[in-house]
ZADONU-202048 format. One record per residue: residue in one letter; x, y, z of N, C-alpha, C, O in turn. Coordinates in steps of 0.001 Angstrom, whole numbers, padded with zeros to 6 digits, always signed. Layout:
! residues N
AXYZXYZXYZXYZ...
***
This chain:
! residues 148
X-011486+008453+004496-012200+009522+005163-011286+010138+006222-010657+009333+006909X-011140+011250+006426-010622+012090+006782-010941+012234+008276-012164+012252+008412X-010059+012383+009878-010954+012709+010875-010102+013967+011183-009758+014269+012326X-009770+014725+009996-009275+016551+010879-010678+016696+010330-011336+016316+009362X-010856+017663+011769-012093+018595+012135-011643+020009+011085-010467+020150+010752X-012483+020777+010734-012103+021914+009888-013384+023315+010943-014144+022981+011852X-013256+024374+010547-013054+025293+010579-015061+025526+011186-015505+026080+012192X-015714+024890+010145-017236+024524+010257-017407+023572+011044-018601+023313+011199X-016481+022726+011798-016774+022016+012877-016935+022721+014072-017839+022792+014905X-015203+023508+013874-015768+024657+015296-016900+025608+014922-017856+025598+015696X-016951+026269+014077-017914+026963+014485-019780+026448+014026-020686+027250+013801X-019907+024702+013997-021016+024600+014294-020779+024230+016244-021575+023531+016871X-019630+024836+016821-020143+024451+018145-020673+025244+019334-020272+026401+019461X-021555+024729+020240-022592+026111+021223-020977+026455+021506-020690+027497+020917X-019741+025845+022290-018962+026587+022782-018142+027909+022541-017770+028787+023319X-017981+027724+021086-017354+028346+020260-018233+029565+020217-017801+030681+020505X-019854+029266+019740-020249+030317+019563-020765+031445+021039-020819+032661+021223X-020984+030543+021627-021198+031549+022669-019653+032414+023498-019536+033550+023958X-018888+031520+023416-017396+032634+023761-016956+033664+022748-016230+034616+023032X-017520+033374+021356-017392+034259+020322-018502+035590+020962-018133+036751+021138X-019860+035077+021226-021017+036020+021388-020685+037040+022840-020929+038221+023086X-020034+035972+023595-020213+036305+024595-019011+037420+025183-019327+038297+025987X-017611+037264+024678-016721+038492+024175-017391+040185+023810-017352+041286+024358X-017817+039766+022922-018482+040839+021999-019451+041385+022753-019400+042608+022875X-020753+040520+023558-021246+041281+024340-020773+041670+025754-021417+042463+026440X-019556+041054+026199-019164+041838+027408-018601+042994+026823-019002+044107+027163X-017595+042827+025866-017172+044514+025107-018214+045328+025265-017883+046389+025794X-019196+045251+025044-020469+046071+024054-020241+046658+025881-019575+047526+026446X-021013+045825+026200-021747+046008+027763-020479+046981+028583-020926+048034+029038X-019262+046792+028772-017825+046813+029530-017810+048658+028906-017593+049565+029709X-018024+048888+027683-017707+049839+027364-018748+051064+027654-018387+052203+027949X-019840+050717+027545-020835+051397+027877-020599+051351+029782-019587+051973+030102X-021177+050883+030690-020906+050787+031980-019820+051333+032572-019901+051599+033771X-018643+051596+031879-017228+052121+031867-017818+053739+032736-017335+054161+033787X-019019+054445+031895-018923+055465+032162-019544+055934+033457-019643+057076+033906X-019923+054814+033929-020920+054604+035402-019427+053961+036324-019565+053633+037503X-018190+053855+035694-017420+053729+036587-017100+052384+037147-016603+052074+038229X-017598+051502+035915-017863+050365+036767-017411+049404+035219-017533+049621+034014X-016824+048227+036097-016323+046973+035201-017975+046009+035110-018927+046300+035833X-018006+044873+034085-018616+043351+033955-018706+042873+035677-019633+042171+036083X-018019+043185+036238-017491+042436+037570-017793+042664+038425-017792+041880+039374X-018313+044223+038476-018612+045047+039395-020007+045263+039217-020701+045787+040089X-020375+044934+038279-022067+044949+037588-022453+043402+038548-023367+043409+039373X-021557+042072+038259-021718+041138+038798-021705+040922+040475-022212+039925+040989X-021286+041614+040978-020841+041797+042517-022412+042454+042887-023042+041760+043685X-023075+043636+042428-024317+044486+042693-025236+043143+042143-025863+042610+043058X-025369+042675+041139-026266+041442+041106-026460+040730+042159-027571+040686+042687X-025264+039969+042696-024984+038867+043538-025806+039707+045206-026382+038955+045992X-025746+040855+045432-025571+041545+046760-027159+042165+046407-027807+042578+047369X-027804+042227+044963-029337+042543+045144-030110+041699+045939-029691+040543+045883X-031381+041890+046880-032264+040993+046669-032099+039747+047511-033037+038976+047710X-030786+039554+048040-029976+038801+048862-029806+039246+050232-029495+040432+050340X-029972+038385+051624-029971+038718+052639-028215+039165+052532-027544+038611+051661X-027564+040177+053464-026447+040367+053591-025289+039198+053672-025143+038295+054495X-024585+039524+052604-023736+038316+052427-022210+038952+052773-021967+040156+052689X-021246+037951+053169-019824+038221+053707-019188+037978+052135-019713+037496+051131X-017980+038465+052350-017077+038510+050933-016715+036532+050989-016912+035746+050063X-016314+036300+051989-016228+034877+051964-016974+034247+050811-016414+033720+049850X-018700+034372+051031-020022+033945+050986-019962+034030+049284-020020+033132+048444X-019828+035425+049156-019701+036011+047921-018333+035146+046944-018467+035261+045726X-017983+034917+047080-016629+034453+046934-016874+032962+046438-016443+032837+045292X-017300+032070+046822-017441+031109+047031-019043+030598+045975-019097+029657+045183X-020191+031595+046332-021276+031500+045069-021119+032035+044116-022130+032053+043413X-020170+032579+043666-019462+033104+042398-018839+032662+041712-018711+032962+040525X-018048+031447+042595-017153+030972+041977-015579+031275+041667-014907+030693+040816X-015083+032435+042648-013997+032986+042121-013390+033016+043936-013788+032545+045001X-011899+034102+043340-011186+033987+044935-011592+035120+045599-011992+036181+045119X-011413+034707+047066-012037+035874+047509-011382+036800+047515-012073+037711+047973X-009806+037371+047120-009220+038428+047272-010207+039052+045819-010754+040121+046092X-010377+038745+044955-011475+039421+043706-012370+040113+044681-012106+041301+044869X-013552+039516+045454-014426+040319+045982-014003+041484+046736-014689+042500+046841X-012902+041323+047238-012533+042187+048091-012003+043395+047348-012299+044439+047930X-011344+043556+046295-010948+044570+045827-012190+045312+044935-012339+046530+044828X-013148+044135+044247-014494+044933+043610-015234+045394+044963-015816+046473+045075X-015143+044555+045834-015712+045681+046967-015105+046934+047699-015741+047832+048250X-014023+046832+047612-013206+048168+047960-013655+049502+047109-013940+050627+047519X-013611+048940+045705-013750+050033+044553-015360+050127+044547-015706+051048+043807X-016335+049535+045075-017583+049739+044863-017502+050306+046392-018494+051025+046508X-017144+050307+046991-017379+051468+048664-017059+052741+048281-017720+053752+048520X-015653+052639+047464-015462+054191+047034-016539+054460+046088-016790+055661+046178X-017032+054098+045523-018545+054670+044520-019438+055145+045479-020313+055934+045123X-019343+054741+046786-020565+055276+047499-021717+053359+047328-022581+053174+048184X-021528+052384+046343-022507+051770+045953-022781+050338+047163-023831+049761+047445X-021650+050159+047569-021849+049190+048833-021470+049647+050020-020636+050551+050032X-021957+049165+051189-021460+049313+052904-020762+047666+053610-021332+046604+053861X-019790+047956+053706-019435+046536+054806-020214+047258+055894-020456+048445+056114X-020619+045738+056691-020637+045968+058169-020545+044827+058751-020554+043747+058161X-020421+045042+060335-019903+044145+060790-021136+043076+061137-022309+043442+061208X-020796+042006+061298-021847+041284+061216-022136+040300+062755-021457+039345+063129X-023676+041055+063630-023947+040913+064623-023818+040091+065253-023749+040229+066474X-023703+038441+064401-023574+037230+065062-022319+036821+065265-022057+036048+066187X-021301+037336+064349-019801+036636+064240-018773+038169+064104-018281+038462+063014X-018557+039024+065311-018000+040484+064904-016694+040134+063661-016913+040690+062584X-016205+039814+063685-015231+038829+062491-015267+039426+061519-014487+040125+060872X-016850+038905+061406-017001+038539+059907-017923+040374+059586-018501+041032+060451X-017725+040802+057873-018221+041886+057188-018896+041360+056525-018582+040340+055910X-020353+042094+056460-021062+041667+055421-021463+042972+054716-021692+044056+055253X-021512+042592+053125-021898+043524+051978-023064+043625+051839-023772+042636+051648X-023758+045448+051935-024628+045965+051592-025046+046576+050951-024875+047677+051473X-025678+046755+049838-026302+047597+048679-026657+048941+049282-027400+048947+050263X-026233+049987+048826-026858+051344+049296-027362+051325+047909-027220+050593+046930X-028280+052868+048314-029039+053392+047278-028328+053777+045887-028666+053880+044708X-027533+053884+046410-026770+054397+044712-026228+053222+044088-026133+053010+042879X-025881+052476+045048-025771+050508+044886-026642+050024+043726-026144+049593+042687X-028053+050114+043952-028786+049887+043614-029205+050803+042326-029634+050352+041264X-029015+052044+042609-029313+052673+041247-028137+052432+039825-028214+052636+038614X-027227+051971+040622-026250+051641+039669-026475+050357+039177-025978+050172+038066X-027341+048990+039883-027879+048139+039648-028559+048494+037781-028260+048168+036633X-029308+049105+038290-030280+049670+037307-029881+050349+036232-030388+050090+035140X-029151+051084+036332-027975+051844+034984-027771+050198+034513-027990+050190+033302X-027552+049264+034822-026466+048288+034397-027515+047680+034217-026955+046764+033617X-028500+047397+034210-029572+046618+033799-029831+046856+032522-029735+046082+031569X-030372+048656+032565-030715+048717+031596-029554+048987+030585-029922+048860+029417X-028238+049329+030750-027056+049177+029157-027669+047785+028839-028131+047677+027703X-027776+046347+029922-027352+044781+029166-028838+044825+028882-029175+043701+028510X-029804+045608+028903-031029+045312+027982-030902+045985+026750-031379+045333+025820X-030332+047268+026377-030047+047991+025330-029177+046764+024501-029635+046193+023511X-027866+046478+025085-026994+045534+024100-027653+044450+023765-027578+044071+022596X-028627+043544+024943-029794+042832+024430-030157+042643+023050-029969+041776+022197X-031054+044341+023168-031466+044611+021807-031301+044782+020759-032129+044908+019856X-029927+044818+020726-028693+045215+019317-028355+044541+019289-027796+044527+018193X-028004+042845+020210-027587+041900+019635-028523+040385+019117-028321+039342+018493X-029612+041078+019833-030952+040133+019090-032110+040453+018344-033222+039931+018421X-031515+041858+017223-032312+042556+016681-032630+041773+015289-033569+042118+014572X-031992+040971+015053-032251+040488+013721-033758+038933+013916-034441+038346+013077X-033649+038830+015579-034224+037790+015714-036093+037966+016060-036518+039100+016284X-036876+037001+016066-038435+037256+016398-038701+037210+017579-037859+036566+018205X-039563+037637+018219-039796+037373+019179-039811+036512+020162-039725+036658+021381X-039958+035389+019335-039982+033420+020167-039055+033550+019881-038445+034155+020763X-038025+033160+018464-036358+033533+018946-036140+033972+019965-035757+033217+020859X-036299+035309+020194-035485+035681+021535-035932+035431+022717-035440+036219+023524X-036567+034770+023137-037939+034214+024405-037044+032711+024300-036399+032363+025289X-037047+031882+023093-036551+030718+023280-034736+030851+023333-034210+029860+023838X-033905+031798+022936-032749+031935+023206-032444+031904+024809-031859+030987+025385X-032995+033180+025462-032858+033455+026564-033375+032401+027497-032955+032344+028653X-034319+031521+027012-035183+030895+027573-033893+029246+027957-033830+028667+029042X-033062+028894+026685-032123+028247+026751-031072+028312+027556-030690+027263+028076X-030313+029667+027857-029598+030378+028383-030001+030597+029793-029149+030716+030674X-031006+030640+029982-031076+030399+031677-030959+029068+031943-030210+028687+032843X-031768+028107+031108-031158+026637+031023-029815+026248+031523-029483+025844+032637X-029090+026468+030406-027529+026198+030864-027005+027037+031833-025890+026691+032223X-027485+028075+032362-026725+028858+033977-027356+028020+034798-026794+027798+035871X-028147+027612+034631-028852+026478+036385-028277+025484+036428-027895+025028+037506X-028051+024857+035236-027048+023397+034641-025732+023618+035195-025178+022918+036042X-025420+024343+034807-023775+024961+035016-023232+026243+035947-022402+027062+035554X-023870+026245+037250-023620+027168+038146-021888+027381+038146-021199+026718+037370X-021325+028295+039023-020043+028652+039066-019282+027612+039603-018232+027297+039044X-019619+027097+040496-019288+026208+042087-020145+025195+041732-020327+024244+042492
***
């Protein structure tokens, strides 16, 4: 008996398939959003800064999971959009914290709704509980597997 793995090993695996899925839908998503001026990253930065008391790039940096010179340049390029405000932050003058303006936020929403459109084109073949129990999995493993 044989122990090389073949070809149907990888691809019976979640890893495989979701970096396969998950490519394809940042393309999908990356290309569409492109025209709102905006990267995957920069969609991710307006997520992180919704809904959230004012957070410092540090802050940001660190619940993301990435370095903070990243935040700093998606926040540079999202100030020139008009979509975030640094300010200085009352308790520690130091420190900047990132704010959602209105167009912040409406750009939130452009970007919501492209990754619900690609959503729909990439779970069109599936039923309803399919896609309730997919997504339903998938928030699973992001709580399991935070960034940090």
């Amino acid at each position: 008996m044989s122990d090389v793995k073949g070809a149907a090993d990888l691809h019976a695996t979640v890893v495989f398939n979701l970096g396969t899925l998950g490519t394809l839908a940042t393309d999908r998503f990356a290309e569409r959003i492109e025209k709102l001026g905006l990267k995957p990253k920069h969609a991710g930065l307006l997520a992180a800064l919704d809904g959230a008391r004012a957070a410092s790039q540090q802050d940001l940096a660190r619940r993301l999971g990435v370095a903070p010179s990243l935040i700093v340049a998606l926040a540079d390029q999202l100030q020139e959009l008009g979509a975030l405000e640094r300010i200085r932050d009352a308790q520690d003058r130091r420190r900047q914290v990132l704010v959602l303006t209105t167009k912040g936020r409406q750009l939130l929403s452009d970007c919501a709704a492209v990754a619900q459109s690609v959503d729909k084109e990439l779970t069109s073949e599936l039923s309803d509980t399919q896609r309730a129990a997919l997504t339903h999995a998938l928030h699973l493993l992001s709580e399991q597997h935070p960034p940090v």
